[in-house]
C-alpha positions in Angstrom: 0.0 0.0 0.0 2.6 2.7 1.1 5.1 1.5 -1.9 1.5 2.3 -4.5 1.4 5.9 -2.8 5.0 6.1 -3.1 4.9 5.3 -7.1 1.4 8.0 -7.2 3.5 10.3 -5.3 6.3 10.2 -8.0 4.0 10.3 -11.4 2.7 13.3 -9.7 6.3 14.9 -9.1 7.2 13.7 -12.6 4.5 15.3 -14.3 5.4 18.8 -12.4 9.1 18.6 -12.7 7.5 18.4 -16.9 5.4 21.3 -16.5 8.7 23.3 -15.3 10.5 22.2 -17.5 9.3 21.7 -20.7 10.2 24.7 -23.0 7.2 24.2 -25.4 4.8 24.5 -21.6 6.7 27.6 -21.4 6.4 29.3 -24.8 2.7 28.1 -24.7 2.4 30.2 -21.7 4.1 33.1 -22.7 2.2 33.3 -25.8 -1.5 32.9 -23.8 -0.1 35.8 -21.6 0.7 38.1 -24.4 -3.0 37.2 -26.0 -4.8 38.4 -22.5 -2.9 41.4 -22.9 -4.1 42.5 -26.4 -7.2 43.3 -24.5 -6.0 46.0 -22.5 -3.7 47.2 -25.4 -7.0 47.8 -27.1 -8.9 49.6 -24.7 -5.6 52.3 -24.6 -5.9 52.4 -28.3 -10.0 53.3 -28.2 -8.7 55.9 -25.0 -6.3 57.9 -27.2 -9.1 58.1 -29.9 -11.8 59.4 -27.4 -9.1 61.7 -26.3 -8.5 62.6 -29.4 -12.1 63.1 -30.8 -12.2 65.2 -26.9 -10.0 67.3 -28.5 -11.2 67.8 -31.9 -15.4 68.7 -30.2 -13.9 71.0 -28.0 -11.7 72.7 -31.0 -15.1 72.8 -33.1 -16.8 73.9 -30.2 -14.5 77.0 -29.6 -14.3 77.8 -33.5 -18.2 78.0 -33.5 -18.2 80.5 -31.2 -16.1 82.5 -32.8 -16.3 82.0 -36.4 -16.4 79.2 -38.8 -13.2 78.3 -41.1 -13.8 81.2 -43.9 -14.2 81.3 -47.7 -13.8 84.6 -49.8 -15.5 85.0 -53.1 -15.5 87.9 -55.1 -16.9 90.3 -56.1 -19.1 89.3 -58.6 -20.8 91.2 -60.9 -24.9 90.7 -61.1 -26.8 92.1 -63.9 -30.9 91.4 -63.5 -32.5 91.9 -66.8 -36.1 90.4 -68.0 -37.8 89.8 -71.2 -41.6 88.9 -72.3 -42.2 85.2 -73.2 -45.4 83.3 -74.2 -46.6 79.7 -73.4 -49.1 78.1 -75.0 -51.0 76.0 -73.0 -53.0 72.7 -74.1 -56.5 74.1 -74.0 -55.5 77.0 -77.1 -54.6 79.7 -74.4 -51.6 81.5 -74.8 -50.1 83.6 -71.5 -47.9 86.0 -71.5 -44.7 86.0 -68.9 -42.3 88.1 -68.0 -38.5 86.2 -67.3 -36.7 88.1 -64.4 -32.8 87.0 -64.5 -29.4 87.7 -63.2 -26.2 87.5 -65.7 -23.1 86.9 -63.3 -19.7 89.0 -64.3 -16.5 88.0 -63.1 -13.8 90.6 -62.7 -10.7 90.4 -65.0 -8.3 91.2 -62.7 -8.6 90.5 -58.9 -6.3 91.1 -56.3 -6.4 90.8 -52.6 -3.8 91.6 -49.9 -4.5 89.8 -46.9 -2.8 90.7 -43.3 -3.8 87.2 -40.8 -3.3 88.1 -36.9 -3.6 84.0 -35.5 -4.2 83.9 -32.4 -4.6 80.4 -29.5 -7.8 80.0 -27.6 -8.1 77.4 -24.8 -10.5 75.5 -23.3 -9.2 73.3 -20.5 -5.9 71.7 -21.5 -7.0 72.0 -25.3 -6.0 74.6 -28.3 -8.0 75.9 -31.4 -6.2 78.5 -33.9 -8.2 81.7 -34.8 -7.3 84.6 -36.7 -8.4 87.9 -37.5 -7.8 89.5 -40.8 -7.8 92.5 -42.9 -8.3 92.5 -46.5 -7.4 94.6 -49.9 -9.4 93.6 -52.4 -8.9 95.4 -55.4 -11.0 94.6 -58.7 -11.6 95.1 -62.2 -14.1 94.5 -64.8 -15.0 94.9 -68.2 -18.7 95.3 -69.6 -19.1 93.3 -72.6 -21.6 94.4 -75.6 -25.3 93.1 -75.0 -25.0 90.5 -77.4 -21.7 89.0 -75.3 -24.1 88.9 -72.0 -26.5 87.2 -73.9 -28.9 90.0 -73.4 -29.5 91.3 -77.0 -33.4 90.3 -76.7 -33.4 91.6 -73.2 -34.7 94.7 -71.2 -31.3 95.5 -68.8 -32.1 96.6 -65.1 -29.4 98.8 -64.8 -31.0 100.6 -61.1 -30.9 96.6 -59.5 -27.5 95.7 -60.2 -25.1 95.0 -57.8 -22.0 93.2 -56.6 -21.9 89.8 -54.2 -18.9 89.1 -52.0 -18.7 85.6 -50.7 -18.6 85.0 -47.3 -18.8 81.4 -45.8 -19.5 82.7 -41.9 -21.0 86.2 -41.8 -20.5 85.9 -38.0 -17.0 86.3 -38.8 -17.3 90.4 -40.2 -15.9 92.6 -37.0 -16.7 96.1 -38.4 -18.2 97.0 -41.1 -16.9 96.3 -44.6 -16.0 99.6 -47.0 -17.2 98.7 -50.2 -16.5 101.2 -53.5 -17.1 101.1 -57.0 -14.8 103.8 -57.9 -15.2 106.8 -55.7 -18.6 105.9 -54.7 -19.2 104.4 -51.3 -21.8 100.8 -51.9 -24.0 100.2 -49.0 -23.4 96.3 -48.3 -26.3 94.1 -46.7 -25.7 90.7 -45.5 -27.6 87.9 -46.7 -28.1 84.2 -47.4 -29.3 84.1 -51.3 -27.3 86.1 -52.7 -26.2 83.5 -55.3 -29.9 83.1 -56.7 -30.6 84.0 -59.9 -33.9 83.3 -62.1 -37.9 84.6 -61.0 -41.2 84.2 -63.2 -43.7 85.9 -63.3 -47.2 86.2 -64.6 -48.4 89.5 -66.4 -51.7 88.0 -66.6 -52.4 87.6 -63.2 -49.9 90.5 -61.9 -49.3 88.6 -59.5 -46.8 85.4 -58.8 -47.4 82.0 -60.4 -44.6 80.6 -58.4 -40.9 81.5 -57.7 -38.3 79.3 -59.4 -34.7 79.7 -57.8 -31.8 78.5 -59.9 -29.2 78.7 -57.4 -25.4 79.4 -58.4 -23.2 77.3 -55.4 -20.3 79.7 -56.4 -22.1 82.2 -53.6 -24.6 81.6 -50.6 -23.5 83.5 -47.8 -22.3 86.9 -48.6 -22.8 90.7 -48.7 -24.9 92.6 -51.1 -24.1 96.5 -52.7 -26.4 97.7 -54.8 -24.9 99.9 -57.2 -27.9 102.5 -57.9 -26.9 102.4 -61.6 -29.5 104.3 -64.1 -28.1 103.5 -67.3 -25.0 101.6 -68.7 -22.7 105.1 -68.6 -23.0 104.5 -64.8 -20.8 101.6 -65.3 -17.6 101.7 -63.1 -14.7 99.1 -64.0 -13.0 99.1 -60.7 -14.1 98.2 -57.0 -12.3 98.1 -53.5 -13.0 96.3 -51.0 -11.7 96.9 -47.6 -13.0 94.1 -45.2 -12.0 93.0 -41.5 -12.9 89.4 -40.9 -12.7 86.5 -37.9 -12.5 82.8 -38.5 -10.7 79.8 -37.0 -8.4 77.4 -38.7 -8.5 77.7 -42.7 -8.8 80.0 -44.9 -9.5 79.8 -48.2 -10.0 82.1 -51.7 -11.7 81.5 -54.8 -9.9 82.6 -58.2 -12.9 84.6 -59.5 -11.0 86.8 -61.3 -9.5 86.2 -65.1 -6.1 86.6 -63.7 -6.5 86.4 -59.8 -3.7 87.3 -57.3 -3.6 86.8 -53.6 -0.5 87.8 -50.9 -1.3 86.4 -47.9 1.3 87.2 -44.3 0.7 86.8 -40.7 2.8 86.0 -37.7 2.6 82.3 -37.7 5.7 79.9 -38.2 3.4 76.9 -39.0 0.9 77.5 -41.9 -0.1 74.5 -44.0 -1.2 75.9 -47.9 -3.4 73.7 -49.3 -5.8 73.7 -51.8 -6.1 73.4 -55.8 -3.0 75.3 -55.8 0.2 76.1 -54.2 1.8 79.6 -53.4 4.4 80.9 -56.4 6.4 82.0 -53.9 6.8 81.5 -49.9 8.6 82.1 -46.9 8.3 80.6 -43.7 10.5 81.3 -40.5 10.5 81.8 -36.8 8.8 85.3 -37.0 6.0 84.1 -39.3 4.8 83.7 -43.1 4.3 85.5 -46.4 2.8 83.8 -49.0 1.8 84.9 -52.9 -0.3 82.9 -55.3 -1.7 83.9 -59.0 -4.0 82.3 -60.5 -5.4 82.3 -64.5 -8.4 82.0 -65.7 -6.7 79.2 -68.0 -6.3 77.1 -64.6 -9.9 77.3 -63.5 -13.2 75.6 -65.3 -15.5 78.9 -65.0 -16.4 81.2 -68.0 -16.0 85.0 -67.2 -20.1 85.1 -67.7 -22.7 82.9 -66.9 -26.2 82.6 -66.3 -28.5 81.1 -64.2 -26.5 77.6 -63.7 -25.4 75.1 -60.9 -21.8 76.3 -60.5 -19.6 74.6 -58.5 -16.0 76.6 -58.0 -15.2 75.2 -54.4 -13.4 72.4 -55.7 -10.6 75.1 -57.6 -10.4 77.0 -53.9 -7.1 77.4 -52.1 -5.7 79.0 -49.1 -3.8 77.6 -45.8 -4.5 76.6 -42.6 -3.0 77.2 -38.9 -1.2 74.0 -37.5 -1.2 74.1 -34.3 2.2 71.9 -33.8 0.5 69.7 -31.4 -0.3 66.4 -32.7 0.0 64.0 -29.5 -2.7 62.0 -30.1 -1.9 60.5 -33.4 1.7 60.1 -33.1 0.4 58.4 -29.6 -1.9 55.9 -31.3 0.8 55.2 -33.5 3.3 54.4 -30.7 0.5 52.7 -29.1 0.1 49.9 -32.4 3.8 49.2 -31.5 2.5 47.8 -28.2 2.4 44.0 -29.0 5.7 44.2 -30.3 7.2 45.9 -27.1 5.2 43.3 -25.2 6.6 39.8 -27.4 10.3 41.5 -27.5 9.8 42.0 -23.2 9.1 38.5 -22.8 11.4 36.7 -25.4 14.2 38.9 -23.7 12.7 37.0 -20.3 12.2 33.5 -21.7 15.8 33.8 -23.6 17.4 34.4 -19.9 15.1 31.6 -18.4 17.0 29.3 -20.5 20.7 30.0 -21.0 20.9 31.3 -17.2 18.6 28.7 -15.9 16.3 31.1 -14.2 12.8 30.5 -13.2 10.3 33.7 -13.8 7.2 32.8 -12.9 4.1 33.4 -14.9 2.6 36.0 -12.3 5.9 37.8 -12.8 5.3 38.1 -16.8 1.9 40.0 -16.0 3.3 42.3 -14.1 5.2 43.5 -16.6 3.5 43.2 -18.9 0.6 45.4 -17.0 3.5 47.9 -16.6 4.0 47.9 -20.5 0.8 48.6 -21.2 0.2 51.3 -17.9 3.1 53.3 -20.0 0.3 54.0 -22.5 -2.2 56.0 -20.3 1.5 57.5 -18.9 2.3 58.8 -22.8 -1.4 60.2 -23.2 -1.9 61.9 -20.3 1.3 63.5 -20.1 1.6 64.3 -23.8 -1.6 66.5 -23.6 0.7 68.7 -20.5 3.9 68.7 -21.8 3.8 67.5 -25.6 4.7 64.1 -27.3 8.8 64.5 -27.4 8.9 65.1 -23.3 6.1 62.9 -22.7 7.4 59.9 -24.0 11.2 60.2 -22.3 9.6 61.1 -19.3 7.1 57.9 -19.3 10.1 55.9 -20.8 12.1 56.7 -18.0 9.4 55.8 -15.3 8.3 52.3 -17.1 12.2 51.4 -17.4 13.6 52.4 -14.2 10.1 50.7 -12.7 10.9 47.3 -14.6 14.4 47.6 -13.9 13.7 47.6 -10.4 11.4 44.5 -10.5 13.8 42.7 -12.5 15.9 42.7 -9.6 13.8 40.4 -7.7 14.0 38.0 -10.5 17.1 38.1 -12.4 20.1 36.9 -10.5 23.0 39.5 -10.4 23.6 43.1 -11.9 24.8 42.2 -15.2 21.5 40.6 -15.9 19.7 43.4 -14.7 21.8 45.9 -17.0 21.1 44.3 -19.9 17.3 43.8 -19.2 17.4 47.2 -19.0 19.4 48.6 -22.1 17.1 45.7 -24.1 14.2 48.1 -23.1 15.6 51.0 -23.1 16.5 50.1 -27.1 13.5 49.0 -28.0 11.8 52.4 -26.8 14.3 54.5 -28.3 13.4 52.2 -31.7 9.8 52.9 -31.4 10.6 56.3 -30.7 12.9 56.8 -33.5 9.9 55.0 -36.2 7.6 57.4 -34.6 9.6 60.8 -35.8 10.7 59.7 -38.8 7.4 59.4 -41.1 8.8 58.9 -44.5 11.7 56.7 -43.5 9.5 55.0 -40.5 8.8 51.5 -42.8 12.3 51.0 -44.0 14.0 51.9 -39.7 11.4 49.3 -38.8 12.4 46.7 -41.5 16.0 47.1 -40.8 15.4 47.1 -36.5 13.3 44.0 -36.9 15.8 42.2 -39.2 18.2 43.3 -36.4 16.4 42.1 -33.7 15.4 38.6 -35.2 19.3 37.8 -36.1 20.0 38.7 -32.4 16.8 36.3 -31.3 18.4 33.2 -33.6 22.0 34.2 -32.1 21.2 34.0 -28.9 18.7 30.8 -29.2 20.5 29.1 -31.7 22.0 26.5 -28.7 18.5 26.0 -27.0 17.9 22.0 -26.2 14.1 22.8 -27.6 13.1 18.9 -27.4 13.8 19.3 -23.7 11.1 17.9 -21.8 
């Protein structure tokens, strides 16, 4: 009886001296470990983006109360004019209408000199980029024969035209705009159709029949001058505008003259132009920007007079936009998708010393590790929005190694061991971190690391007894 318990006693310690032992028990464990953590890798990852989104409410927040991204178009000529039409209807009656319409003139030379003053508002720990500006718009235009307007047939109504300036966010005018048509001061009204152009309506019944809008998307939110014209020797080629205007993050032009030029400057060493096209000529320093772009009429799809059409000229706009150079939260998601990596190269570093110096880590002793791999992540984010990115992640590097290289030492037998645990980490940070700052060159560092990095792996493994049970 006691030599049965004796032989149950020893299959037991048999088949735990194999559980210790075997190397394959071992990597199956490791490899479970690093699985369980991908959950909490994940939840970071969906942190950082609700940080990030955060950020970007509170930045559309702040720019709505101040003023929308802005959009200057114009000015734009508007000619009304009408003419008599019949329609026969199917019972033999004939009516007689009268067609009210606007004929759009673009200016053949447009200029505007734009001064940006950019300013930071905050809200909490977060930044939006506003600006107030003053422009210099300086215009030209040409009045073509009748025929050329497409108005030979027509009756022109010289007293109702008037010039439209485009204005995405009319919140964003801060005094009153000064609007001339030569040495004649405009009176400008705001409004929200300015880009409509065709009515009917009905002699007949002097009254309405219905009101059929046409609507031009080259303008929608604007100002209005009427030019109180009485005939066409009224006509005035050149118009100034002088206009002071808020808006936050972009803004943008549209080329709405034949030859279109724009000089934008401000006090701001990170603008971003973007657009349809780029500035002929820039500089960009310390003490801010200046910018120039021209534009012909040969680069834009938009005839120099149209009528009542659906125009769309948004898609030829340019402009810039004010970078604020704080962009934590993606270069933190990015160092956050490196995770599992930092995690597997952590552990095979472990396992590797488990077996050439025949040390025991225990599998508790891989989680907590690994936990303070992954704490290093809410570490990065939450410091990154104080101090930026750069400082954020040496200072969390330094906490996360110095706080593993201190645990290590409960673990890893002698100082040596403990060095090299740490300059293993240490490397693999300052890898990450290095892929993280170069963009362009981030694919072929990270090729070349991990090539690096698996040689080193098959070096140091290549004498491992892996049929050892």
């Amino acid at each position: 009886m006691e030599q049965a318990n004796k032989s149950e006693l020893s299959v037991l310690d048999r088949f735990n001296n194999w559980m210790k032992e075997s190397i394959m028990i071992k990597l199956g464990s490791i490899g479970f470990l690093i699985l369980i953590l991908l959950i909490p890798t994940s939840w970071i990852q969906d942190l950082m983006l609700e940080r990030q989104q955060r950020a970007e409410t509170v930045i559309a927040e702040v720019s709505d109360k101040w003023a929308e991204s802005q959009t200057l178009t114009g000015p734009v000529l508007v000619i009304p004019s009408h003419y008599a039409e019949e329609v026969k209807h199917p019972n033999g009656k004939i009516e007689k209408r009268t067609i009210h319409e606007n004929t759009f003139l673009l200016p053949v030379s447009l200029h505007i000199d734009s001064k940006i003053d950019p300013q930071i508002l905050y809200r909490g720990i977060f930044e939006a980029a506003v600006y107030q500006s003053q422009f210099k718009i300086e215009s030209k235009f040409q009045l073509p024969s009748r025929s050329k307007l497409g108005l030979a047939k027509s009756t022109i109504d010289w007293n109702d035209a008037h010039l439209i300036i485009g204005i995405s966010d009319l919140r964003g005018i801060s005094d009153s705009p000064t609007i001339k048509a030569g040495d004649k001061v405009l009176q400008g009204e705001p409004s929200n159709r300015i880009g409509f152009a065709t009515q009917r309506f009905s002699n007949k019944l002097n009254e309405y029949d219905g009101q059929r809008y046409e609507s031009s998307d080259l303008v929608t939110n604007g100002i209005k001058a009427t030019l109180n014209w009485s005939s066409p020797d009224d006509f005035t080629d050149e118009v100034s505008i002088q206009l002071n205007l808020k808006g936050s993050d972009n803004l943008s032009f549209l080329p709405t003259g034949k030859t279109t030029t724009v000089h934008a400057s401000g006090p701001w060493s990170n603008p971003s132009f973007n657009g349809e096209f780029l500035p002929s000529n820039r500089e960009v320093n310390e003490a801010g920007f200046m910018a120039d772009w021209k534009i012909l009429h040969y680069n834009r799809p938009l005839d120099q007079i149209w009528k009542a059409e659906n125009l769309t000229l948004s898609n030829v706009a340019f402009g810039l936009k004010l970078l604020i150079p704080v962009d934590q939260y993606q270069k933190s998601i990015r160092t956050s998708k490196y995770g599992v990596l930092i995690i597997l190269l952590t552990f095979v570093s472990l396992f590797l010393v488990e077996l050439i110096k025949k040390i025991r880590i225990h599998p508790f002793q891989y989680i907590l590790v690994g936990v303070a791999l992954i704490v290093y992540y809410t570490l990065l984010i939450s410091l990154s929005e104080q101090i930026g990115y750069n400082a954020a992640y040496g200072v969390a590097s330094i906490l996360t190694v110095g706080l593993l290289s201190f645990y290590a030492r409960s673990f890893l037998t002698g100082t040596s061991l403990v060095i090299l645990f740490t300059s293993v980490i240490s490397t693999v940070y300052l890898f990450v971190f290095i892929i993280i700052l170069q963009q362009d060159y981030s694919l072929l560092i990270g090729s070349l690391g991990l090539f690096i990095i698996t040689g080193l792996i098959m070096y140091f493994s290549r004498k491992v007894n892996w049929y050892k049970e």
